[in-house]
N, CA and C of each residue as an Amber inpcrd file, in Angstrom:
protein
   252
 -37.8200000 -82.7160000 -15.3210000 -38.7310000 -83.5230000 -16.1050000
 -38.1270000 -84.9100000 -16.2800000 -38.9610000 -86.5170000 -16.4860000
 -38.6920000 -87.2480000 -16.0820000 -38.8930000 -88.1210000 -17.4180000
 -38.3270000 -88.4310000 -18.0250000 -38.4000000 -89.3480000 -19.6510000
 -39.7720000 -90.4380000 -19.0290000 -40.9170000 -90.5390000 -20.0200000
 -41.8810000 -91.7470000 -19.4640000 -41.7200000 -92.3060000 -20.9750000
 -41.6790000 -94.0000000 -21.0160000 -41.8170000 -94.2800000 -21.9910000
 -42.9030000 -94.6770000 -23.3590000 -42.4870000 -94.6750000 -23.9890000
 -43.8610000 -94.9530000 -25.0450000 -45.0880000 -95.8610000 -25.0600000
 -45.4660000 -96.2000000 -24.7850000 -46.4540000 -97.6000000 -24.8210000
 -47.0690000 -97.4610000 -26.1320000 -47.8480000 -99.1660000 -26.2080000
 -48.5250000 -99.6540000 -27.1790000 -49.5240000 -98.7040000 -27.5000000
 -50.1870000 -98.4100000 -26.8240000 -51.7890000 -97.5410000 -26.7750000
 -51.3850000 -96.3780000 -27.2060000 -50.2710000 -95.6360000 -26.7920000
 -49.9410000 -94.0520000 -27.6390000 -49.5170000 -94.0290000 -28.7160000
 -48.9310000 -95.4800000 -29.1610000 -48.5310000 -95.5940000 -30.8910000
 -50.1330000 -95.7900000 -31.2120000 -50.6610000 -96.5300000 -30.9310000
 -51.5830000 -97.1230000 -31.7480000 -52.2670000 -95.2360000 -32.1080000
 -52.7290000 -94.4380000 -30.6360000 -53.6100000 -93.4020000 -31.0140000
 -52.9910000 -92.6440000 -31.9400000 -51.6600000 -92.3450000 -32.2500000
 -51.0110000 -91.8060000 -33.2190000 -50.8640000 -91.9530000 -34.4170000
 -51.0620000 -93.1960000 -34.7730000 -51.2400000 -94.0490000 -35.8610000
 -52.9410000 -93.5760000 -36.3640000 -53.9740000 -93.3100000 -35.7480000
 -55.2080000 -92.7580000 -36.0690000 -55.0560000 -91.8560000 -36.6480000
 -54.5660000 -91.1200000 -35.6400000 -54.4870000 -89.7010000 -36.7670000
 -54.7150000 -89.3360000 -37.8660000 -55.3360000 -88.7610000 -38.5290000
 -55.2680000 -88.0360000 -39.9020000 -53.5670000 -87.7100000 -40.5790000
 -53.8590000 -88.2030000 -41.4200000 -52.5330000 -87.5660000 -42.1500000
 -51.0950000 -88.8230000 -41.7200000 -51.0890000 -89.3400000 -40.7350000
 -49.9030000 -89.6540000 -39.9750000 -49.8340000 -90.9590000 -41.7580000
 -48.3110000 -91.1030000 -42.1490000 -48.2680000 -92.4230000 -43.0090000
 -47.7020000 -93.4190000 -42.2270000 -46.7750000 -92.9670000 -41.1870000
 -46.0480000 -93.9730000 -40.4160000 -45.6380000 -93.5880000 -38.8960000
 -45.5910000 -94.0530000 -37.9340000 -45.0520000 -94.0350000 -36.4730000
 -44.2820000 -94.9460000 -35.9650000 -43.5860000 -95.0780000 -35.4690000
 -42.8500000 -95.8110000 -34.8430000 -42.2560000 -95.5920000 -33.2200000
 -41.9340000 -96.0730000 -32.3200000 -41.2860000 -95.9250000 -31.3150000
 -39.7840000 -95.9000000 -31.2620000 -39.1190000 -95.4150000 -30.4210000
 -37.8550000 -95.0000000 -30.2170000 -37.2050000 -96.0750000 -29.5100000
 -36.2130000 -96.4880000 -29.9400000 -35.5520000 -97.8710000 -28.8180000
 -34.3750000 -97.3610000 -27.7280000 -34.4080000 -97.8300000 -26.7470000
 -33.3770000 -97.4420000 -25.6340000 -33.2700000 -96.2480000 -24.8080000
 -32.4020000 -95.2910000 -25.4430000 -32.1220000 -93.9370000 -24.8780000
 -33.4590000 -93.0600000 -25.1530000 -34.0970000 -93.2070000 -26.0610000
 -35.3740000 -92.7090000 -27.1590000 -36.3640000 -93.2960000 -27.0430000
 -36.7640000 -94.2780000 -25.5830000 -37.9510000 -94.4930000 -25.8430000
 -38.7410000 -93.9210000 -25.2390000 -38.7760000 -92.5980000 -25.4770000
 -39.8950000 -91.9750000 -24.6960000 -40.6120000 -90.7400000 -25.8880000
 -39.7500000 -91.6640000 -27.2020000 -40.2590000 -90.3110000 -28.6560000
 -41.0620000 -91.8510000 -29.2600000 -41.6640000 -90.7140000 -30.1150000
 -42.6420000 -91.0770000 -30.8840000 -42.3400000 -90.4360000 -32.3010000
 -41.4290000 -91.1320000 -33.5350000 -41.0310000 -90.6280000 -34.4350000
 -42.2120000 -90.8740000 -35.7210000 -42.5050000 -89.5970000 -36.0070000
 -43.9570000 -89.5110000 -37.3290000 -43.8450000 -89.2600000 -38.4530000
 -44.1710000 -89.7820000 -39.5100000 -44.1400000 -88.9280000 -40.6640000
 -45.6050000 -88.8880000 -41.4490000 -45.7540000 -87.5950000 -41.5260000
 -47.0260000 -87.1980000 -41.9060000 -47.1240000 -86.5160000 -43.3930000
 -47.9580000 -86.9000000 -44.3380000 -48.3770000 -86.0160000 -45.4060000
 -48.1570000 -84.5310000 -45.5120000 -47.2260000 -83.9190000 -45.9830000
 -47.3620000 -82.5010000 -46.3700000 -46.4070000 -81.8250000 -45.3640000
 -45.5310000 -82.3740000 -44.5770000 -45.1950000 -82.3650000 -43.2360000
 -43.7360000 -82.6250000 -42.9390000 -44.3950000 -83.5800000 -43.1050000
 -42.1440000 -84.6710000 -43.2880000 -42.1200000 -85.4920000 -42.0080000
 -41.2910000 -85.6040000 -42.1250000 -40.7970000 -86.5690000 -40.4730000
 -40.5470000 -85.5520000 -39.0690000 -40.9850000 -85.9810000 -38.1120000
 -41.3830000 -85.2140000 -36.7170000 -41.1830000 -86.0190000 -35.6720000
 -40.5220000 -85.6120000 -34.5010000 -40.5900000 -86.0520000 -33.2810000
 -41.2470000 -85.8610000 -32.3840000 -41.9220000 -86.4450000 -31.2030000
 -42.2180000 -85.7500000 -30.2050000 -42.1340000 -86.7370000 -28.7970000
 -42.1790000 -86.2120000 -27.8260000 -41.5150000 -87.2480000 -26.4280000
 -42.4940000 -86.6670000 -25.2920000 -42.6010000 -88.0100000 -24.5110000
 -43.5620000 -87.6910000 -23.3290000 -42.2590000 -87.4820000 -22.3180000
 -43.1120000 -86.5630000 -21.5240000 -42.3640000 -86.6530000 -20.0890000
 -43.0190000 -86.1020000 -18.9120000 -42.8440000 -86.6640000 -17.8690000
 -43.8480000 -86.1340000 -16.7000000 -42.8900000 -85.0790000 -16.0030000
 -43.8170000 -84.4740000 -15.4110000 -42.9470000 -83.0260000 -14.3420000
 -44.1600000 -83.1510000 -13.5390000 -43.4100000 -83.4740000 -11.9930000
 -44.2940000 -83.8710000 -11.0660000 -45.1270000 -84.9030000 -11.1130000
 -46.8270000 -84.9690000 -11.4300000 -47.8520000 -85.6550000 -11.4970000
 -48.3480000 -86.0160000 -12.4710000 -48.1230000 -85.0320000 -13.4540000
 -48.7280000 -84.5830000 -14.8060000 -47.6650000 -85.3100000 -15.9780000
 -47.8950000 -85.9250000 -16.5000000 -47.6430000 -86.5870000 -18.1350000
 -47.9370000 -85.4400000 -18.9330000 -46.6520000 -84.9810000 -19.8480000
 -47.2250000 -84.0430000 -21.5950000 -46.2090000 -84.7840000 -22.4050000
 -46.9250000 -83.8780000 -23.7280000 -46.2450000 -84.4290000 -24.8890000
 -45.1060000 -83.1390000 -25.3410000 -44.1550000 -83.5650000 -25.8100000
 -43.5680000 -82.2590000 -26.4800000 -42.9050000 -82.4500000 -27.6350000
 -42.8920000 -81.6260000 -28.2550000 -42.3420000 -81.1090000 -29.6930000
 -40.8440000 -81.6400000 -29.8960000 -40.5710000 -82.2980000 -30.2830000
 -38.8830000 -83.1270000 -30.8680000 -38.8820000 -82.8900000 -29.4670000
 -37.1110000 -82.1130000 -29.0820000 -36.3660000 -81.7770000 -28.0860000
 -36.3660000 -80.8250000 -27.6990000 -37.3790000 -79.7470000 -28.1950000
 -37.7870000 -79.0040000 -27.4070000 -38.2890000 -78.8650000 -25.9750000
 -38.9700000 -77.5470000 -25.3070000 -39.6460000 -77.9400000 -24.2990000
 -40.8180000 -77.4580000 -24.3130000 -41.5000000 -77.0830000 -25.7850000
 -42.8900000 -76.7450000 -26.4460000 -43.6430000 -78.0320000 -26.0020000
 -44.7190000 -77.7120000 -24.9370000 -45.6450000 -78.6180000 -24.5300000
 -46.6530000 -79.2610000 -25.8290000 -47.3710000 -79.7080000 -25.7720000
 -48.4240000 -79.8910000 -27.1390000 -49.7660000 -80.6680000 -26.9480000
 -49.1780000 -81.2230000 -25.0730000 -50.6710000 -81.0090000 -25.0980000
 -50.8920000 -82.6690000 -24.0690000 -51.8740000 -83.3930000 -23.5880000
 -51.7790000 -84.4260000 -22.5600000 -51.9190000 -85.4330000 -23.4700000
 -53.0430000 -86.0080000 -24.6440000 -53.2280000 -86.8360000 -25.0510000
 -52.0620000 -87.4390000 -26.2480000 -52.1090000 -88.0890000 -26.8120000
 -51.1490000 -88.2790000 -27.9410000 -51.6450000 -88.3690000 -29.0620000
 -52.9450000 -88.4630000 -29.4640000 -53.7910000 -88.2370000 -30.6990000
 -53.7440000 -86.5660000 -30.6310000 -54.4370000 -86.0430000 -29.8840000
 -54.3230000 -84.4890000 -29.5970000 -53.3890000 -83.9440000 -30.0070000
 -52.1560000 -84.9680000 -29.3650000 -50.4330000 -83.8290000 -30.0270000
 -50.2770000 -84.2910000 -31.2750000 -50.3530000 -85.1480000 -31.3340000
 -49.6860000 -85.3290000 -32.7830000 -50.4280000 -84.2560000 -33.9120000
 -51.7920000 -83.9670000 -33.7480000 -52.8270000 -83.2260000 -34.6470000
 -52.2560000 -81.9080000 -34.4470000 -51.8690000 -81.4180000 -32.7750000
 -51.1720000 -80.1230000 -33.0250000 -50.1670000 -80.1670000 -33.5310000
 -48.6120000 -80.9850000 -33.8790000 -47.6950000 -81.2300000 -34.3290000
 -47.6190000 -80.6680000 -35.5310000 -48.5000000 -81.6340000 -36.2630000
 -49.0190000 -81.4600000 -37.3550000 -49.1870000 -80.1180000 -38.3380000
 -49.8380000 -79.7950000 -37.2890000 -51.0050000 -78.5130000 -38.0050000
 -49.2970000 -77.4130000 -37.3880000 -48.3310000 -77.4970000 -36.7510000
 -48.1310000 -76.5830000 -36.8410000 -46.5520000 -76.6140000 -37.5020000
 -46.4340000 -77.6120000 -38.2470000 -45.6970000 -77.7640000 -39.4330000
 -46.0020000 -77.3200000 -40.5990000 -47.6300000 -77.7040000 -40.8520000
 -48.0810000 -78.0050000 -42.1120000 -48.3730000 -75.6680000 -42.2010000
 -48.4790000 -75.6350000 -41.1130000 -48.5200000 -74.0300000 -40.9570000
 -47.5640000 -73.4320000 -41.3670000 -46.8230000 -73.3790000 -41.3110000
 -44.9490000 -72.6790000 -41.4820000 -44.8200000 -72.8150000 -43.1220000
């Protein structure tokens, strides 16, 4: 799997989100996370990376997929914090 980095457009859709209070991007070694903190939740990571063709999102440093879009992941992120 291949670190892709963050762009403008995946902060911004993350920043939509429901719930999200703050996002930010990762500088240098880290720019391929997307650090969140959400209502009810706490602070969360998650990082794109492509394998092969395909772009996903995943869970901190895990290798829990979460999904292609970045509004999409972050909502699963979310929901499966706010779950636990």
């Amino acid at each position: 799997m291949q670190p892709i980095t963050v762009t403008r457009q995946h902060l911004d859709a993350v920043r939509n989100v429901e719930g999200i209070l703050r996002a930010h991007r990762g500088r240098y070694v880290s720019a391929h996370k997307i650090f969140l903190d959400a209502a009810g939740a706490g602070t969360m990571t998650m990082a794109l990376y492509r394998d092969g063709s395909i772009a996903r999102w995943y869970a901190g440093d895990t290798d829990e997929p979460l999904g292609l879009g970045a509004a999409e992941s972050a909502r699963k992120l979310i929901a499966t914090h706010t779950s636990n």
